[in-house]
C-alpha positions in Angstrom: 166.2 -107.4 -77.7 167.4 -110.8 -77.7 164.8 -112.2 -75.1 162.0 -110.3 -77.2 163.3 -112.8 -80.0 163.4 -115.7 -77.6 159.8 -115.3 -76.6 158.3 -114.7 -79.9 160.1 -117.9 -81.4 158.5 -119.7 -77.9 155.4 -118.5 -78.3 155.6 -119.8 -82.5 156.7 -122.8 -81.0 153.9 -123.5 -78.6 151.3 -122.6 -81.1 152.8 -125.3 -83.2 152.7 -127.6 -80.4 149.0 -126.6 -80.3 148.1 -127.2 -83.5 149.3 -130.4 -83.6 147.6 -132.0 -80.5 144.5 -130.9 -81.7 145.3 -132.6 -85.2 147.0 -135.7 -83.7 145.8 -135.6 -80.1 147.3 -136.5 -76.6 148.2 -140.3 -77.6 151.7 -140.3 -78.9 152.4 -137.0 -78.1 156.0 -137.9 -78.0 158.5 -134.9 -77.9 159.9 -136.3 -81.1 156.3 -136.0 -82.8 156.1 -132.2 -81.2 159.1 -131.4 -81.9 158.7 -132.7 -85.8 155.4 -130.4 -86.1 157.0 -127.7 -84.7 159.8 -127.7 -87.3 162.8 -127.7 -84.7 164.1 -130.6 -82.4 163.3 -132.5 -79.3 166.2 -130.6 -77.3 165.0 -127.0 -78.6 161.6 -128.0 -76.8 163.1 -129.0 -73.6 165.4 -125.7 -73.8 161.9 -123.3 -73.9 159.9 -125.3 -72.1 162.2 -127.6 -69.4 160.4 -130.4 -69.5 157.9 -132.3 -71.7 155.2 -132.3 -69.4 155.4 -128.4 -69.4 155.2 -127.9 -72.9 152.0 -130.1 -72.9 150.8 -127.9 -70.1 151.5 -124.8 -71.9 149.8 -126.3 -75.2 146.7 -127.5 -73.8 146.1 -124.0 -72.1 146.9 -122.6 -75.8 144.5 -124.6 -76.6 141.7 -124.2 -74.5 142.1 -120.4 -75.1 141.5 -120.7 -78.4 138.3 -122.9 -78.0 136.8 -120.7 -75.4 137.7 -117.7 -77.6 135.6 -118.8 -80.2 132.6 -120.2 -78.5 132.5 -116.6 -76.9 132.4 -115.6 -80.8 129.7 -118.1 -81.3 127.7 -117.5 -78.4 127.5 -113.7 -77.8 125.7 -113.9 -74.9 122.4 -111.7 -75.4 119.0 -111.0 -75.1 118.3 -113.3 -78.0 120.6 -116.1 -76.5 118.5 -118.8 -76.7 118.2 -118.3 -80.8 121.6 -118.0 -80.9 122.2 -121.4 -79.0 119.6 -122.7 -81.5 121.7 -121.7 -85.2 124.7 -122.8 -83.1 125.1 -126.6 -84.2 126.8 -125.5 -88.0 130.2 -124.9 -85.3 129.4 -127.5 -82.6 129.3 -129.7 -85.1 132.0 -128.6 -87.3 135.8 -130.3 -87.9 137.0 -127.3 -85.9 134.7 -127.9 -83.1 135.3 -131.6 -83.1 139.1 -131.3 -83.0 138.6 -129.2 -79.6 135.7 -132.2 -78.1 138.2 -135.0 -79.3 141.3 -133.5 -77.2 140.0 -132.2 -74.3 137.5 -135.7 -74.2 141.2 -137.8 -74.3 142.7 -135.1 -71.6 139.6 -135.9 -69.2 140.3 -140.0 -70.0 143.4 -139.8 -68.8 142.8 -137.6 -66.0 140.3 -140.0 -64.9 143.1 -142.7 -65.3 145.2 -140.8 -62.6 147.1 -138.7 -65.1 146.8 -134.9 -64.6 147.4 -132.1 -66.1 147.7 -129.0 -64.8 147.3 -126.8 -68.1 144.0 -127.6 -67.8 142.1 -129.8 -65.4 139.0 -131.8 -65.4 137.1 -129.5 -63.5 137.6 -126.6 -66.1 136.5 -128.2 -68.8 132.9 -128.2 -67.4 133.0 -124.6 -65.3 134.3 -122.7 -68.1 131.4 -124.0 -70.8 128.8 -123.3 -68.1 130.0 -120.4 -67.4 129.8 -119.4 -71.4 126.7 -120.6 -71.3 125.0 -119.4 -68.1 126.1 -115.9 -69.2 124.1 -116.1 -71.9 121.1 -117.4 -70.4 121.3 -114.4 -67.7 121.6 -112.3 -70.6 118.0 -113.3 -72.3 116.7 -112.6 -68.7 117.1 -116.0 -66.4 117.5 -115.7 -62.6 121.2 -116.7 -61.7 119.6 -120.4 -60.2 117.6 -120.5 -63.1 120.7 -119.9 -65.6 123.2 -122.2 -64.2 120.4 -124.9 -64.5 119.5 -124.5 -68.0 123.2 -124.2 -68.5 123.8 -127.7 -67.1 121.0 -129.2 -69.1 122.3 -127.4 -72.6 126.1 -128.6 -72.0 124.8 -131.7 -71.1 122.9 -132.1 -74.1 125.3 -130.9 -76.5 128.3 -133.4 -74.9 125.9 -136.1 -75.5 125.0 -135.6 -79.2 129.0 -134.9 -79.9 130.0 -138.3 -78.3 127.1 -139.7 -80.4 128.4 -137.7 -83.5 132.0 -139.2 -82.7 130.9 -143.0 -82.7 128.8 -142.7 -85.1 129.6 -139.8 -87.6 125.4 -139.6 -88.2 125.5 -136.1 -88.8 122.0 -135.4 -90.1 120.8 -137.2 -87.4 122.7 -135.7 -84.4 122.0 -132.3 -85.9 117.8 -132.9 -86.0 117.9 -134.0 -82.1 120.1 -131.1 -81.4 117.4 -128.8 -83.4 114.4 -130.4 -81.8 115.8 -130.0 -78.4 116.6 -126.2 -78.7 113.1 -125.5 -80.4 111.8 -127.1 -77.1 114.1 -124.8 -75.0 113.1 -121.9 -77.3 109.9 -122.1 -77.0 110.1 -122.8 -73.0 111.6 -119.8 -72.9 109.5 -117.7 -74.9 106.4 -118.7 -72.9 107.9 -117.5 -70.0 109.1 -120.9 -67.8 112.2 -120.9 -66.4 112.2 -124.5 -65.3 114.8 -126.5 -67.6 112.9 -129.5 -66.3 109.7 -129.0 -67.9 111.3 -128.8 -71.2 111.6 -132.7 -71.8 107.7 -133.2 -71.3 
């Protein structure tokens, strides 16, 4: 009984720790500043989690679930995926959204920098969004080449207009390019081409 206590209060604790690097972010993540969002102390962290570098681990895997979780919910992938990617720009471009680009954009920086981490690496956080999706795309009918290409042009495109967004915080702006581009793709797709090239002509 006692260790099904232990673990619930952990897994409180990491959710906490969650929540508060996507607020706050990886700069300053101090155990002290953790430890304060939590509501408990630096040396409870280091008892649940042994180190600090652990309990950012665990966090930033908390993390990604949650943002994967919810572009799933946002991008059901389907027959009608490509409409779907279309009306998606009210989350990509929501607070929510921007919380998840923000952190995992400062966790690439620093991996870049020669700081890893293995809760989440680099790698994953362009696999796993092509993977969301190029499941989609192969849902509305794409060849698996065909899928994974469009998929690379769509995350490409949408990393772009959120760094844009960041900078500038031009919203109506970022959100008519986004629109144009996806009528383009729409209507590529509708016509029957499956080259991801053709759609910038």
């Amino acid at each position: 009984m006692a260790r099904t206590v232990d673990t619930t209060y952990r897994d409180e604790l990491l959710d906490a720790v969650a929540r508060d690097l996507l607020r706050a972010g990886l700069v300053g993540a101090s155990l002290e500043r953790l430890a304060a969002a939590a509501g408990t102390s630096a040396r409870m962290l280091v008892h649940h989690f042994g180190t600090k570098q652990a309990l950012l681990d665990a966090a930033l895997r908390r993390c990604r679930e949650w943002e994967l979780d919810r572009a799933r919910a946002e991008l059901p992938a389907g027959p009608d995926f490509p409409r779907v990617l279309a009306r998606a720009w009210t989350w990509f471009g929501s607070d929510e959204a921007g919380q998840y680009f923000r952190l995992f954009g400062q966790l690439a920086a620093s991996s870049r920098l020669g700081t890893d981490h293995a809760g989440v690496s680099r790698v994953q956080l362009s696999t796993e969004w092509l993977t969301v999706v190029g499941d989609g795309f192969l849902a509305c009918g794409c060849r698996p080449p065909i899928a994974q290409r469009f998929a690379t042009v769509v995350v490409a495109q949408i990393r772009g207009l959120l760094l844009d967004l960041d900078a500038t915080g031009d919203s109506e702006r970022v959100q008519d390019a986004y629109e144009g581009f996806m009528e383009l793709l729409v209507a590529d797709l509708a016509t029957g081409n499956r080259k991801p090239g053709k759609i910038a002509r």
